[in-house]
PAKEVEX-177075 format. One record per atom (N, C-alpha, C, O, CB): x, y, z. Coordinates in steps of 0.2 Angstrom, whole numbers, padded with zeros to 4 digits, always signed. Glycine has a CB too. Example, Ala and Ser with C-alpha at 12.3 -4.5 7.8 and 13.67 -1.06 7.14 Angstrom:
BEGIN
+0066-0028+0039+0062-0022+0039+0066-0016+0039+0071-0017+0042+0057-0022+0045+0064-0011+0035+0068-0005+0036+0064+0000+0039+0067+0006+0040+0070-0003+0029
//
This chain:
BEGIN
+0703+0422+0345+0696+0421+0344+0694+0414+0343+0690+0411+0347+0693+0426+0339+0696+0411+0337+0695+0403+0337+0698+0399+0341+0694+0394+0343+0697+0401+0333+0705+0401+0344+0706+0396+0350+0698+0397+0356+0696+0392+0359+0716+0399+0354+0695+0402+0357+0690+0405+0363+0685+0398+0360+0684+0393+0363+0687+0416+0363+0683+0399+0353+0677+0396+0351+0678+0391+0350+0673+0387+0349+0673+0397+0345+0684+0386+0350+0685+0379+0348+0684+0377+0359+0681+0372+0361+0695+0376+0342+0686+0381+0361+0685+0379+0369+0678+0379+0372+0676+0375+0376+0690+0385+0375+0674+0384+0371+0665+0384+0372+0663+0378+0367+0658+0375+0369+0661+0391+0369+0665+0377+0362+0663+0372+0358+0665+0363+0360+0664+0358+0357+0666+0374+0350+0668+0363+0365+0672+0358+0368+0669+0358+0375+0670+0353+0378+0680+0359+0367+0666+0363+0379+0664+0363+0385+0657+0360+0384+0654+0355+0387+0665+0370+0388+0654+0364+0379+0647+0361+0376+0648+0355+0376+0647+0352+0381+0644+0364+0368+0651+0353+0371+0651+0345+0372+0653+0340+0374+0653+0335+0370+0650+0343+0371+0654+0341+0380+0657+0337+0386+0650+0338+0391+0647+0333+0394+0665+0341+0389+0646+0346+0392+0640+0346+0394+0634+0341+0392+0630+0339+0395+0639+0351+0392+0634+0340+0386+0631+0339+0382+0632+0330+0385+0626+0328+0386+0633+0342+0375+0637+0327+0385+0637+0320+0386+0633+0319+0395+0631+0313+0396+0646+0318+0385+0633+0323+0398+0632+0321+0404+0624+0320+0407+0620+0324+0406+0635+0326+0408+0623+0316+0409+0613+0315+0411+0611+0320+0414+0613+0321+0420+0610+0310+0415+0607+0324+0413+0601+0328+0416+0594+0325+0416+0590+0324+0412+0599+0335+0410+0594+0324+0421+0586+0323+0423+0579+0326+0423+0580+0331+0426+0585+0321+0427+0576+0326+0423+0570+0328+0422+0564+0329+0430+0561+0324+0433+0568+0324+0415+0564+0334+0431+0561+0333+0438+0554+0335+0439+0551+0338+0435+0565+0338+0442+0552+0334+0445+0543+0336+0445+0540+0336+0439+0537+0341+0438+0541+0343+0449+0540+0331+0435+0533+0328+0431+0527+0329+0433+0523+0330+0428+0533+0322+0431+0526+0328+0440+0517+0327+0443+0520+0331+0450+0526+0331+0452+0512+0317+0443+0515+0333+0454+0517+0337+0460+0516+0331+0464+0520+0331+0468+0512+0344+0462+0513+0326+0464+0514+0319+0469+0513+0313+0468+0510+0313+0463+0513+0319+0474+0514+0307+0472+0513+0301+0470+0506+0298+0466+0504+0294+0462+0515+0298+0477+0502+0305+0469+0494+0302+0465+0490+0307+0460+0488+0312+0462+0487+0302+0472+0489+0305+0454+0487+0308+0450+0481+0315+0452+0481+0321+0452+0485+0303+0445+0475+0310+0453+0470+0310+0456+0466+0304+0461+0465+0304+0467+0468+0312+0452+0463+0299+0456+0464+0294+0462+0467+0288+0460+0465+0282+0463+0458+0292+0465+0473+0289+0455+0478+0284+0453+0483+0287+0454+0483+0292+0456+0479+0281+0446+0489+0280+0453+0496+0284+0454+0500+0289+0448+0497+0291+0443+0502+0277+0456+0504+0290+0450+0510+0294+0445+0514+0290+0445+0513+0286+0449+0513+0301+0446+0518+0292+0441+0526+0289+0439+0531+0293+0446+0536+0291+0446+0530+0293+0430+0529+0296+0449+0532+0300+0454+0533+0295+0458+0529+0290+0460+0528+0306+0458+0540+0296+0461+0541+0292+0469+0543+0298+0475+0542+0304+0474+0548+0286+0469+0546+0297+0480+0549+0303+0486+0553+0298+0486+0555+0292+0485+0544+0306+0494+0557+0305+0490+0564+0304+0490+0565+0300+0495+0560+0296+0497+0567+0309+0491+0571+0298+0498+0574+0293+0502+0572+0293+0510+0573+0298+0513+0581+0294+0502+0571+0290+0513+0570+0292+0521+0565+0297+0521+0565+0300+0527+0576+0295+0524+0560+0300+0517+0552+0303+0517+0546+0296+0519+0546+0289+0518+0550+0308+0507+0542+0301+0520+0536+0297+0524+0531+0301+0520+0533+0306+0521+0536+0298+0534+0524+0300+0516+0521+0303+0515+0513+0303+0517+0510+0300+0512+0524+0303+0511+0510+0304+0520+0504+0303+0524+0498+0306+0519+0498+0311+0517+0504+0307+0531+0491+0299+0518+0487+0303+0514+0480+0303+0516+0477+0298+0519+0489+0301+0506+0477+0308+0514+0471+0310+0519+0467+0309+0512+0468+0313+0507+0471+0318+0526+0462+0305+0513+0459+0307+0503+0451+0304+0506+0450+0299+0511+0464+0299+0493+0445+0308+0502+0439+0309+0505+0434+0309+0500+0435+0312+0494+0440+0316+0510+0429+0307+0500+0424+0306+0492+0419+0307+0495+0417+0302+0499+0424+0299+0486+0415+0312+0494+0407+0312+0498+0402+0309+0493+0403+0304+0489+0404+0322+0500+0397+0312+0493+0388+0305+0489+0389+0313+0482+0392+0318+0481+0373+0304+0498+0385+0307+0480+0384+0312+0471+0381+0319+0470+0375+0320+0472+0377+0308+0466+0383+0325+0468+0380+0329+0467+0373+0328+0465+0369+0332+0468+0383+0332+0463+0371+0324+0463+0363+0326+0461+0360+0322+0464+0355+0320+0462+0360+0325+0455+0361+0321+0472+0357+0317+0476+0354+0321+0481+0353+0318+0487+0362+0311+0479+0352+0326+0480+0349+0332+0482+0349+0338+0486+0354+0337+0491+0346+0330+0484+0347+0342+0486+0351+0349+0493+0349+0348+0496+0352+0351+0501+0352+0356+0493+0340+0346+0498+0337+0347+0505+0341+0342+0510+0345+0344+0515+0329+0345+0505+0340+0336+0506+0340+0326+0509+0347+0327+0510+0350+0326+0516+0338+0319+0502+0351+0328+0504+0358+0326+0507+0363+0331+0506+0369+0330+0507+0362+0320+0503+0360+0339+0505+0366+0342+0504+0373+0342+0500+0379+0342+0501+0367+0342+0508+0368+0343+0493+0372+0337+0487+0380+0333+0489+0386+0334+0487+0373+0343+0478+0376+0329+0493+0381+0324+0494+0383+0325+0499+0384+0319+0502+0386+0323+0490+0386+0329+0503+0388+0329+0508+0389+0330+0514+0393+0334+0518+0390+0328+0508+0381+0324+0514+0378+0321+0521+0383+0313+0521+0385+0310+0526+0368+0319+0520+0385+0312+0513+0389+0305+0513+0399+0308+0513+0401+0314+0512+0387+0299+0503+0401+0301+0515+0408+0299+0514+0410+0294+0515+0408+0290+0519+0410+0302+0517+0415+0293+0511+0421+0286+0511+0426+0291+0512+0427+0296+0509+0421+0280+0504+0431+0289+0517+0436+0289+0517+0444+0284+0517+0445+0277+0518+0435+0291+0520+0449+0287+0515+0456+0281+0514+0460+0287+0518+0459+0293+0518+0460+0278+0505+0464+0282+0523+0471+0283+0526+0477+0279+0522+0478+0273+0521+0470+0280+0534+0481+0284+0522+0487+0278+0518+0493+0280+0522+0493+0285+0525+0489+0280+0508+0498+0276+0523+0505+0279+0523+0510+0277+0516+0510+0272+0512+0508+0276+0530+0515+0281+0515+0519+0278+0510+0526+0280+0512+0526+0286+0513+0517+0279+0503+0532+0277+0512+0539+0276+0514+0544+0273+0507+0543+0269+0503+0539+0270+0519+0550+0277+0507+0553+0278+0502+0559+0274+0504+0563+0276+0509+0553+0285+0501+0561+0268+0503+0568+0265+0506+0574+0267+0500+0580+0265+0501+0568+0256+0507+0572+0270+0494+0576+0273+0492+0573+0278+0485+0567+0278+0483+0580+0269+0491+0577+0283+0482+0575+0288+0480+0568+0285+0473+0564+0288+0470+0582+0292+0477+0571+0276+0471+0566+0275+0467+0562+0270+0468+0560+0267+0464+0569+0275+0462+0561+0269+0474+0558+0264+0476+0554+0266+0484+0556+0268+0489+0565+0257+0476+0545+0265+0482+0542+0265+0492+0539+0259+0491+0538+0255+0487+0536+0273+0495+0536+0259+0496+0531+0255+0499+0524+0260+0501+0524+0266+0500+0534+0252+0506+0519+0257+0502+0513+0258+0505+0509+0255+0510+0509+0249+0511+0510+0260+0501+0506+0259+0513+0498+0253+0514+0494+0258+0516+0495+0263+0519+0498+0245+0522+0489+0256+0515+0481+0260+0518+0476+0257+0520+0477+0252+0522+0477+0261+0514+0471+0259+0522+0463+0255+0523+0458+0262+0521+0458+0268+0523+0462+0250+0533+0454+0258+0517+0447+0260+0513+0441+0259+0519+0440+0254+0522+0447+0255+0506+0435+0265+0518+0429+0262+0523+0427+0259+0517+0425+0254+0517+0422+0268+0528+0427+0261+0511+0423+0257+0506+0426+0249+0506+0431+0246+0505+0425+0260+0499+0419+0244+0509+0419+0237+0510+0426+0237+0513+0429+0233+0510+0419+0233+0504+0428+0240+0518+0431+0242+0525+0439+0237+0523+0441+0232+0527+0425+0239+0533+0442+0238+0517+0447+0237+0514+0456+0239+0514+0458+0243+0509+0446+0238+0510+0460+0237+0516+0466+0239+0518+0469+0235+0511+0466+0230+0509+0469+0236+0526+0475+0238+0508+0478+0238+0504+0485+0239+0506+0487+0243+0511+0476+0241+0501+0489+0236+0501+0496+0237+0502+0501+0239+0496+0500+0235+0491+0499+0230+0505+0504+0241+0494+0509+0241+0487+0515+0244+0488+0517+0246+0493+0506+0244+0481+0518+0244+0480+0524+0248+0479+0526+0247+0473+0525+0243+0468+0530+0247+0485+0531+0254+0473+0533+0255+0467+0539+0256+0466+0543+0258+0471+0529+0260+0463+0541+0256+0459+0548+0255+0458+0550+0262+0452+0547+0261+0447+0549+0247+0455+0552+0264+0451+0554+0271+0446+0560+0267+0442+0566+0268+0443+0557+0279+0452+0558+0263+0437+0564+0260+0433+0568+0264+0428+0574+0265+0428+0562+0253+0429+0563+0268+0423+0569+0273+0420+0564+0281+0420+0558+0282+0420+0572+0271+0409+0571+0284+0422+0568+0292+0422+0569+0296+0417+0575+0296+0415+0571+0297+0428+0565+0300+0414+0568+0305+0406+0574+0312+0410+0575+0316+0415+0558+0310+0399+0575+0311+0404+0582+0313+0403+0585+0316+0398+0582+0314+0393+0586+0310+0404+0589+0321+0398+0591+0321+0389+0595+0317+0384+0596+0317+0378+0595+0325+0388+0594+0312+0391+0595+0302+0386+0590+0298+0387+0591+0292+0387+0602+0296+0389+0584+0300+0388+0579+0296+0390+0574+0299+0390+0573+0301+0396+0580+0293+0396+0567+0301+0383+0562+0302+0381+0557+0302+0387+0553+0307+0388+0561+0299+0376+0557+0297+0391+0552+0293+0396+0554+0293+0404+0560+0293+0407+0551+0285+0394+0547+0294+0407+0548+0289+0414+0547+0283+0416+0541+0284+0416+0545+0291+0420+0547+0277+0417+0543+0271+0418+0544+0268+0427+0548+0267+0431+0547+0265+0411+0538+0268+0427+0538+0265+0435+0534+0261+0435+0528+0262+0433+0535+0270+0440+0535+0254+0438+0532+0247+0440+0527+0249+0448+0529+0253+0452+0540+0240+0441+0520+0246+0447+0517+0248+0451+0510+0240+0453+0506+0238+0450+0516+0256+0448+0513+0238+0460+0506+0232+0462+0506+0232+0468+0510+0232+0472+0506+0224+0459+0502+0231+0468+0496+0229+0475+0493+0225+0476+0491+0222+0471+0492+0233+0475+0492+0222+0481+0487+0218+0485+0482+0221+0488+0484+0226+0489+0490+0214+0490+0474+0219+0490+0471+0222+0494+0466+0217+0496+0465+0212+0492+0469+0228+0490+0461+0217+0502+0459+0213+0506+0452+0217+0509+0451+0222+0513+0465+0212+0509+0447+0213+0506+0441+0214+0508+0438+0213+0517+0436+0207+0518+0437+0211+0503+0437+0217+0521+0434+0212+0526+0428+0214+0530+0427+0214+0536+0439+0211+0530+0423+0215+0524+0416+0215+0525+0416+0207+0529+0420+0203+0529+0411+0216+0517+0409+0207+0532+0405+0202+0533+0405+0198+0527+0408+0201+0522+0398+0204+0535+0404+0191+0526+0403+0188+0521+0396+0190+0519+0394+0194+0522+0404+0181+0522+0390+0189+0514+0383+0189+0512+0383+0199+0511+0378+0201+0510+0377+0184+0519+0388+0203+0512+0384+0208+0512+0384+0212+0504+0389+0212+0499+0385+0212+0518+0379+0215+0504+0376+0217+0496+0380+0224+0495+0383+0228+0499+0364+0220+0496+0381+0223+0487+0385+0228+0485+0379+0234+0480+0374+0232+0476+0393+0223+0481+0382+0240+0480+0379+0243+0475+0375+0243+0470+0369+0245+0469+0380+0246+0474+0380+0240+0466+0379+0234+0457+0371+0230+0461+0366+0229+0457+0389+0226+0455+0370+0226+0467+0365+0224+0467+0366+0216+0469+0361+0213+0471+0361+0224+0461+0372+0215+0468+0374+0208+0467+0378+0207+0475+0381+0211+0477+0380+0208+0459+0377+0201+0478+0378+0199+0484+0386+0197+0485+0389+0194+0481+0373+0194+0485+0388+0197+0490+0395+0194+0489+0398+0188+0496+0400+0190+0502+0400+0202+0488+0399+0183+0495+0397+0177+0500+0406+0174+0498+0408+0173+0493+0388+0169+0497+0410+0175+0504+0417+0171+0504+0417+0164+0507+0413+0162+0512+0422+0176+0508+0421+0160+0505+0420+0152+0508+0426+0152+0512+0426+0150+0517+0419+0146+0501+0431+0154+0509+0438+0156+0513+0442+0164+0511+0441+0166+0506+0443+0150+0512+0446+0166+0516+0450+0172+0517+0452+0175+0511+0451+0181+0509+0455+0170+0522+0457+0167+0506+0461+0169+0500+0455+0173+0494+0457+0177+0489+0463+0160+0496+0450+0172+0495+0441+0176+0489+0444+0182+0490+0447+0185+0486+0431+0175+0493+0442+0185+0496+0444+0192+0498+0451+0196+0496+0451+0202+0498+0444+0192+0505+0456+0193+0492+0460+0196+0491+0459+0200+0484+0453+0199+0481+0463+0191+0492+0462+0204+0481+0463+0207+0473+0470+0209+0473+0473+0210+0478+0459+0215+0470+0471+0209+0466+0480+0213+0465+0479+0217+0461+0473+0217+0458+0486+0208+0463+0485+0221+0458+0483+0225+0453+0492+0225+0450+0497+0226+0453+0479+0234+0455+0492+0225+0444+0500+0227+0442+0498+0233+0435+0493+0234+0432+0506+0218+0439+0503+0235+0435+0502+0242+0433+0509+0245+0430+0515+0245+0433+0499+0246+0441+0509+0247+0423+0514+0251+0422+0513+0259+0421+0509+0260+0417+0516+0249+0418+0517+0263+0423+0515+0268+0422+0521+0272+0416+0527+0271+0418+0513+0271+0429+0520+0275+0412+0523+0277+0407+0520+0285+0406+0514+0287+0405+0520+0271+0402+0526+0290+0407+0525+0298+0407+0532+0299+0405+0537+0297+0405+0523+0302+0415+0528+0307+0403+0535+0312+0400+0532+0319+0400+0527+0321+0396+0540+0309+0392+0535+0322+0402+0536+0329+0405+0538+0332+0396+0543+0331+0393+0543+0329+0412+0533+0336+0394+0530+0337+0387+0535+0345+0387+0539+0347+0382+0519+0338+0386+0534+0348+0391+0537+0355+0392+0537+0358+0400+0534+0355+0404+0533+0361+0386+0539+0363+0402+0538+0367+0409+0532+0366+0412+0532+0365+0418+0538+0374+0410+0525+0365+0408+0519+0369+0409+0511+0360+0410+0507+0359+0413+0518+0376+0399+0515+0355+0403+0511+0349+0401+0516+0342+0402+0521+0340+0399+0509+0350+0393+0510+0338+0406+0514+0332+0407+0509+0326+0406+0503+0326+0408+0520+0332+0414+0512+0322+0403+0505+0316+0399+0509+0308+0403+0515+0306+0404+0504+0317+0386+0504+0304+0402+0504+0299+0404+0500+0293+0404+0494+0294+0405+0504+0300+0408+0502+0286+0402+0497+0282+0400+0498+0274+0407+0504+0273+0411+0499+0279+0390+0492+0271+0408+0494+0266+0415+0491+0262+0413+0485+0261+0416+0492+0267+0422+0494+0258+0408+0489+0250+0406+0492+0247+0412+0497+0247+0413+0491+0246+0398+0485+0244+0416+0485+0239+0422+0478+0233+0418+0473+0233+0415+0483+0243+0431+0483+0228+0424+0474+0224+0425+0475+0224+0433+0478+0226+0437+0474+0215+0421+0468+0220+0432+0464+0219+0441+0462+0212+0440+0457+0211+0436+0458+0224+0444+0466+0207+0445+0461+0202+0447+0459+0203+0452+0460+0208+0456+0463+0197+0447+0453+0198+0453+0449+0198+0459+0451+0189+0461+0455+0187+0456+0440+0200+0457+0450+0184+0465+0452+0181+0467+0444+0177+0467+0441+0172+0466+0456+0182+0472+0441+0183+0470+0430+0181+0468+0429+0186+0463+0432+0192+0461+0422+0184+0478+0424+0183+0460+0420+0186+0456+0413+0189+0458+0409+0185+0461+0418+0182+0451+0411+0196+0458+0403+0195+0462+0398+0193+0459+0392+0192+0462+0399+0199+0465+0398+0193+0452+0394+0187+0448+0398+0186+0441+0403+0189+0439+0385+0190+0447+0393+0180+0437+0397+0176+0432+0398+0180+0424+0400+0178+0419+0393+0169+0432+0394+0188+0426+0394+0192+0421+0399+0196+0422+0400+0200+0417+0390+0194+0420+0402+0196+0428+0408+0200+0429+0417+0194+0427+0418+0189+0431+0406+0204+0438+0420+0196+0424+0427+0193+0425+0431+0194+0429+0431+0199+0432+0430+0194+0420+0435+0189+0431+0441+0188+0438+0445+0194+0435+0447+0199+0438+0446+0180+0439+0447+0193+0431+0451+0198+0428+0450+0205+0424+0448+0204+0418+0453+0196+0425+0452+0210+0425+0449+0216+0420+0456+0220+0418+0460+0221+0423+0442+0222+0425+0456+0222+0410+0461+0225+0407+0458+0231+0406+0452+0233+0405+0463+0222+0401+0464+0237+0407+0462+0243+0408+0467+0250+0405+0473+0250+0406+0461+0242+0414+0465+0254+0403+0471+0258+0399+0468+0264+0400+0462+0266+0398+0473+0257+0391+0474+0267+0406+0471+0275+0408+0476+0279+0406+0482+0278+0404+0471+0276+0417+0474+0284+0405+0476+0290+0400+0476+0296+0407+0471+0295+0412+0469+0292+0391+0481+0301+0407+0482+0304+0414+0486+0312+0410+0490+0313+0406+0489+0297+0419+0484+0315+0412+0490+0322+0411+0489+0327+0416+0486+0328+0421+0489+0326+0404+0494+0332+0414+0495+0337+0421+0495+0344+0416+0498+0344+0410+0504+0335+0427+0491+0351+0419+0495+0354+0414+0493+0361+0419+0488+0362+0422+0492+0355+0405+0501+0365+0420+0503+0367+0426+0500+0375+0424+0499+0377+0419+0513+0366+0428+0499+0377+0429+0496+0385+0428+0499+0391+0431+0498+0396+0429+0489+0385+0430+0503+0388+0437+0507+0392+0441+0514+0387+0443+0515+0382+0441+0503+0394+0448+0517+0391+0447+0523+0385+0451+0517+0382+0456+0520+0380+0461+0533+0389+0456+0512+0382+0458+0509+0379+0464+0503+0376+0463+0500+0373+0467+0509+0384+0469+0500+0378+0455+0493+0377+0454+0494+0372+0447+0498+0371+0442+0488+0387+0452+0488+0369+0448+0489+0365+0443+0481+0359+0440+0478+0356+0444+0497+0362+0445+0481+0360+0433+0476+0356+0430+0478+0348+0430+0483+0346+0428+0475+0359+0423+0472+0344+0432+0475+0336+0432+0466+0334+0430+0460+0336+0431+0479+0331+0442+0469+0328+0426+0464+0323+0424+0466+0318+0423+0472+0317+0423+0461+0324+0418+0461+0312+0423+0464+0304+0423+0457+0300+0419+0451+0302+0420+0465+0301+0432+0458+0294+0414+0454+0291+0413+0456+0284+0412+0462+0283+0410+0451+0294+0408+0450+0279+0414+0453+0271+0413+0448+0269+0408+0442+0269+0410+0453+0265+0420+0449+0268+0403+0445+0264+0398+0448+0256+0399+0454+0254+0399+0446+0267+0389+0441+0252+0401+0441+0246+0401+0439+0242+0398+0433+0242+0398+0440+0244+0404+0443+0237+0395+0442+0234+0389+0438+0225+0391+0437+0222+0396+0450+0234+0385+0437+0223+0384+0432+0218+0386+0428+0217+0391+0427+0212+0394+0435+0214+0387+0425+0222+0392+0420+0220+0396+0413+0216+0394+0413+0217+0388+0419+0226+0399+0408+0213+0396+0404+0210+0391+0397+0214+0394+0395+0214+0399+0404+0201+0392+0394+0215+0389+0388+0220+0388+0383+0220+0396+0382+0225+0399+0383+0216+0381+0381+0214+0399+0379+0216+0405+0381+0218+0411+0378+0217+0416+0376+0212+0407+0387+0220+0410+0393+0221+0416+0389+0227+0419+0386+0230+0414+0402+0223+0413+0389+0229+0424+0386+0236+0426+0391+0243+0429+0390+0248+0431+0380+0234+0432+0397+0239+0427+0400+0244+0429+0405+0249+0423+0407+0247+0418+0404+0242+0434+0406+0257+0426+0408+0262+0420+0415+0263+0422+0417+0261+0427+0404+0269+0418+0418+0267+0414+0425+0269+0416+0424+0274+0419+0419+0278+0419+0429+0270+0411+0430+0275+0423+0432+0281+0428+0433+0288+0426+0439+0289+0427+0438+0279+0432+0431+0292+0424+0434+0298+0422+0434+0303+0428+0429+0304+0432+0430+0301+0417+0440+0308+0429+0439+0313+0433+0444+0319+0433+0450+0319+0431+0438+0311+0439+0441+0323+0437+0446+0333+0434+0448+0334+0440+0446+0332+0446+0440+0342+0430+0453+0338+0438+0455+0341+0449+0458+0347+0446+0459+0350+0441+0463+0334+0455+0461+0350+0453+0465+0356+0454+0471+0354+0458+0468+0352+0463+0461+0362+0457+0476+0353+0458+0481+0352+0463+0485+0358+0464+0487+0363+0460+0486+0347+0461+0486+0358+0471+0487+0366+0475+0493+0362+0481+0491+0359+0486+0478+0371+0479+0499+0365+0477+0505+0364+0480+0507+0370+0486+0507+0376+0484+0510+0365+0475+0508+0368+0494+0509+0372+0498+0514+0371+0503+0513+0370+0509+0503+0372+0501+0522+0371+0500+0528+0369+0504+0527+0358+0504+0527+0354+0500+0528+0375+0514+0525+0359+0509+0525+0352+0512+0520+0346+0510+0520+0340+0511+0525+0354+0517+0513+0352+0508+0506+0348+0506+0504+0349+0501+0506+0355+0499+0501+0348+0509+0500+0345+0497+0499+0345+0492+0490+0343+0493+0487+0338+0494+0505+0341+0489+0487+0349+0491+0481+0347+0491+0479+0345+0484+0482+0346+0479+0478+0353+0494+0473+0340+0484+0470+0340+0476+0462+0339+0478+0459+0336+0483+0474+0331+0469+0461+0342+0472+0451+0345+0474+0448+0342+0467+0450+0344+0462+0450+0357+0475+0443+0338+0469+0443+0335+0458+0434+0333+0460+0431+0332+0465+0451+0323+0453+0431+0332+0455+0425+0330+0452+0425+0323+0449+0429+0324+0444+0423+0334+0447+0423+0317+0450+0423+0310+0448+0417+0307+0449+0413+0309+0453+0427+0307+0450+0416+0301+0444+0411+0298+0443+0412+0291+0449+0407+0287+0451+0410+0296+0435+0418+0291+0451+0420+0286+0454+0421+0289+0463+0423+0295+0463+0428+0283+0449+0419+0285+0468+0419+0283+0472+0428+0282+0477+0432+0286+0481+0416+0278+0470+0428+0276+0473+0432+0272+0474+0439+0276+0475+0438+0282+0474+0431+0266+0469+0446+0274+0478+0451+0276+0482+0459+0273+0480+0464+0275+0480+0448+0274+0487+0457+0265+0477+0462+0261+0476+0458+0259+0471+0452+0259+0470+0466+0256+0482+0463+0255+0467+0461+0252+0457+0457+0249+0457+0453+0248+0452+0466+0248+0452+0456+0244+0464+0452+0238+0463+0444+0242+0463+0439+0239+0461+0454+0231+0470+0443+0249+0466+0436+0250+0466+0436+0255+0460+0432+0254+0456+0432+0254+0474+0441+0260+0458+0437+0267+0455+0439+0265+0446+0437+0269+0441+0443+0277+0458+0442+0257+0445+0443+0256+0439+0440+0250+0438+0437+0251+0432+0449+0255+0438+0438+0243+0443+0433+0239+0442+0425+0241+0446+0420+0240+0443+0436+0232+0445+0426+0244+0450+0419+0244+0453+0415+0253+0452+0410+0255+0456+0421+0242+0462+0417+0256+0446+0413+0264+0447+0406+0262+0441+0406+0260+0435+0419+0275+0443+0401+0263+0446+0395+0264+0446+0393+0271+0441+0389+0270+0436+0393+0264+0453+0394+0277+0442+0392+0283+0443+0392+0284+0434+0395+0279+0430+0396+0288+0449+0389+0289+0430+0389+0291+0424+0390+0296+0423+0388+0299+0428+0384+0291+0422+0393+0301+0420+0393+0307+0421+0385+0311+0417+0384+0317+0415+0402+0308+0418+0383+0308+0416+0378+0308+0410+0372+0309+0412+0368+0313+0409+0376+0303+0407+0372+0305+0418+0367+0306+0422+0368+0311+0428+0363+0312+0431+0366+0300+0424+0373+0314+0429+0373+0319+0436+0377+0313+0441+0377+0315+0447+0363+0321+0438+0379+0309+0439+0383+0305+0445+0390+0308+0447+0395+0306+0444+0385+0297+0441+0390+0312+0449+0396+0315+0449+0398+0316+0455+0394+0320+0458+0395+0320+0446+0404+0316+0460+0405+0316+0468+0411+0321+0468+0415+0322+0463+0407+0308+0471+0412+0323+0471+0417+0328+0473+0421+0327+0480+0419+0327+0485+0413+0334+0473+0428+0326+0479+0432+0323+0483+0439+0327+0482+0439+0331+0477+0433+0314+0482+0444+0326+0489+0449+0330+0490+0455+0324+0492+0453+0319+0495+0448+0336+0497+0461+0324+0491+0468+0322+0492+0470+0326+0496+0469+0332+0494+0472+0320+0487+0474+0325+0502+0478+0330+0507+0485+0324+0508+0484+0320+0512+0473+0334+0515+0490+0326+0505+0496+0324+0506+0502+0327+0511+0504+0332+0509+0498+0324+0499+0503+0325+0514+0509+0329+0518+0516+0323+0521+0515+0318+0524+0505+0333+0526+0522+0326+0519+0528+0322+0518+0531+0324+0525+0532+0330+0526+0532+0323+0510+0533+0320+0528+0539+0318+0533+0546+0318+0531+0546+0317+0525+0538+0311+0535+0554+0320+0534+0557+0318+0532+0560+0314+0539+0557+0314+0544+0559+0323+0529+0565+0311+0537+0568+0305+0541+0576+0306+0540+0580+0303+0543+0565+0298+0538+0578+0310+0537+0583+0313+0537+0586+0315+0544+0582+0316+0548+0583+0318+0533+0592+0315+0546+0595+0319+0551+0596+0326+0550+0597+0328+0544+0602+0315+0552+0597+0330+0554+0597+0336+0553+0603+0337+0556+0605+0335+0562+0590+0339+0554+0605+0340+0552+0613+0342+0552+0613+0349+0558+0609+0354+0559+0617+0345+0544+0618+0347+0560+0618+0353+0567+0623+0358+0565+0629+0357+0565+0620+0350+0575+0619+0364+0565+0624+0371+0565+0631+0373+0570+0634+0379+0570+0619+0376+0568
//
């Protein structure tokens, strides 16, 4: 009998020494309209269809609260390895293509409390020069390099239990132009993100960016927004309520307009569906 228990007690901890990882933290790469700590796997392709119609309270006759409007983003994103993709997109908002990628540096584990993933981007405006932005404020480029922004970004999550998973994304955003002298080139920002699962397929998401320093005539607000994500084999749909617009960091974290206070409120969908690139083994 003790020889049996000193051998379970010895298999335990040899168990015990080996890494376990921790898996599906968030059902995919995008929170709601930020990223996750999530990457895909190796040779996946993942295609994203994401859509933001005009404000609920912009009327039922006129606009059919909202939507009569739309912006849309096409993205693709490519995985060259299990912790590392790429991306690129383009935005109708101020008719914007973007590029980035991320890196998944530590994953939690039962040696490792956390996930940490490195995350930046470039993006590229290519409106007309002189045309007027919402805020009011005009935007006039002298050369190509104006139109540029970047964003770097850490994302910092851990998977709390089966059910709750939390997350913080201190980034900044430069701009290369300013569209006026009350706004800064630079903006600091600290988003607060969680997930909390309701089914294996259904699931609660929110996201918020509080931005800091900003100076009293700035006209733009933080981003708050709620969703539902609905896991379906291959797609991943997400259905949410926000005050923000915008698509990528440089709009729904420097540029959201909307209040929630006022009835500013838009209602938008993510439709994710992943590719494999794998060979398929033959029977």
């Amino acid at each position: 009998m003790w020889a049996q228990d000193d051998l379970l007690a010895m298999l335990e901890k040899e168990s015990a020494k080996e890494k376990v990882y921790t898996q599906a933290t968030f059902k995919g790469t995008r929170l709601i309209n930020g990223q996750t700590v999530e990457t895909i796997a190796k040779k996946h392709l993942n295609f994203w269809i994401s859509h933001r119609f005009g404000a609920l309270n912009s009327g039922f006759i006129d606009n059919f609260l909202g939507l009569d409007e739309a912006r849309i983003r096409l993205g693709l994103e490519y995985a060259l390895t299990d912790q590392w993709l790429i991306g690129a997109g383009r935005s109708t908002i101020e008719k914007t293509y973007d590029v980035y990628s991320k890196y998944k540096v530590l994953r939690q584990s039962n040696k490792m409390p956390i996930t940490l993933t490195a995350y930046g981007s470039i993006s590229t405006n290519t409106m007309p020069s002189g045309y007027s932005l919402p805020s009011g404020n005009t935007m006039r480029y002298e050369n190509d390099l104006q139109r540029q922004s970047f964003v770097g970004q850490v994302l910092i999550a851990r998977k709390m239990n089966e059910k709750v998973s939390l997350q913080l994304m201190p980034t900044i955003v430069h701009n290369n132009k300013s569209e006026s002298p009350d706004i800064a080139n630079d903006l600091m920002s600290m988003g607060f993100g969680g997930r909390f699962k309701i089914t294996n397929r259904l699931s609660i998401s929110t996201e918020y960016y509080k931005n800091l320093g900003q100076s009293i005539s700035n006209p733009y607000q933080d981003s708050f927004s709620m969703g539902f994500d609905i896991e379906t084999g291959g797609h991943v749909f997400q259905l949410h309520i926000s005050n923000s617009r915008g698509m990528i960091e440089k709009h729904f974290i420097g540029q959201t307009l909307g209040k929630w206070s006022n009835g500013d409120i838009f209602y938008g969908f993510n439709i994710a569906r992943t590719f494999s690139f794998e060979p398929t083994l033959k029977k």
